[in-house]
C-alpha positions, 0 to 999 in steps of 0.5 A: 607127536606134538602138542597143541601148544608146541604146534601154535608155538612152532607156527607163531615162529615160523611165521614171524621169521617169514615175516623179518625175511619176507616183510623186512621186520617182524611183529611185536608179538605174534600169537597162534591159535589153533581153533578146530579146523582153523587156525588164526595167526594175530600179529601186533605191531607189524606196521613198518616206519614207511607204512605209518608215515603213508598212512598219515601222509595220504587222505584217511581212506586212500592210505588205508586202501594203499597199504591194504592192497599192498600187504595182501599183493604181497601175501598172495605173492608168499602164499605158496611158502606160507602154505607149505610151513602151516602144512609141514607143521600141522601135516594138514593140507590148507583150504583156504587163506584170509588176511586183513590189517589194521592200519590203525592198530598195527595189528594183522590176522592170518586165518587158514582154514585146514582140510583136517583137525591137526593130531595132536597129543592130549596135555595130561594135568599134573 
């Protein structure tokens, strides 16, 4: 069985690799969190040299819209993948998916909400 942190460790590699396969590049850094019942996945610096130029090329709210849509367009599209790597890491069925992106920070957050609390083992204190 697992650890906590070798459950977050092992999401936050599975899903910057889905990201460079997926996205075409993967984030500056990636976090995983394992909070409960939820589990919030935080990307930096995922904001492709395309992406940023659209941004800054197209009136503030229209680029932010655009890329917004698209991102998410291309979640939902993966969702079914996404899903299952969290469900065979965790061996907990997923609820629920939110995303969101900020195209000001480049930063990006992936929230599953799981049917369960994951098992996991208890770290001892040295």
């Amino acid at each position: 069985m697992k650890t906590q942190g070798e459950i977050e460790a092992a999401i936050s590699e599975g899903v910057s690799r889905f990201e460079q396969e997926y996205m075409g590049r993967g984030p500056k850094d990636i976090h995983a969190h394992l909070l409960g019942d939820l589990l919030v996945v935080r990307l930096e610096g995922v904001l492709t040299a395309a992406e940023q130029h659209l941004v800054k090329a197209l009136p503030a709210e229209k680029g932010r819209d655009l890329l917004k849509q698209v991102r998410t367009h291309l979640i939902e599209t993966a969702r079914p993948t996404m899903e299952a790597m969290i469900q065979h890491i965790t061996g907990v069925k997923i609820v629920s998916l939110h995303h969101d992106i900020s195209t000001v920070t480049g930063e990006e957050l992936i929230v599953f909400t799981l049917a369960q609390i994951p098992a996991y083992r208890e770290v001892r204190p040295k």
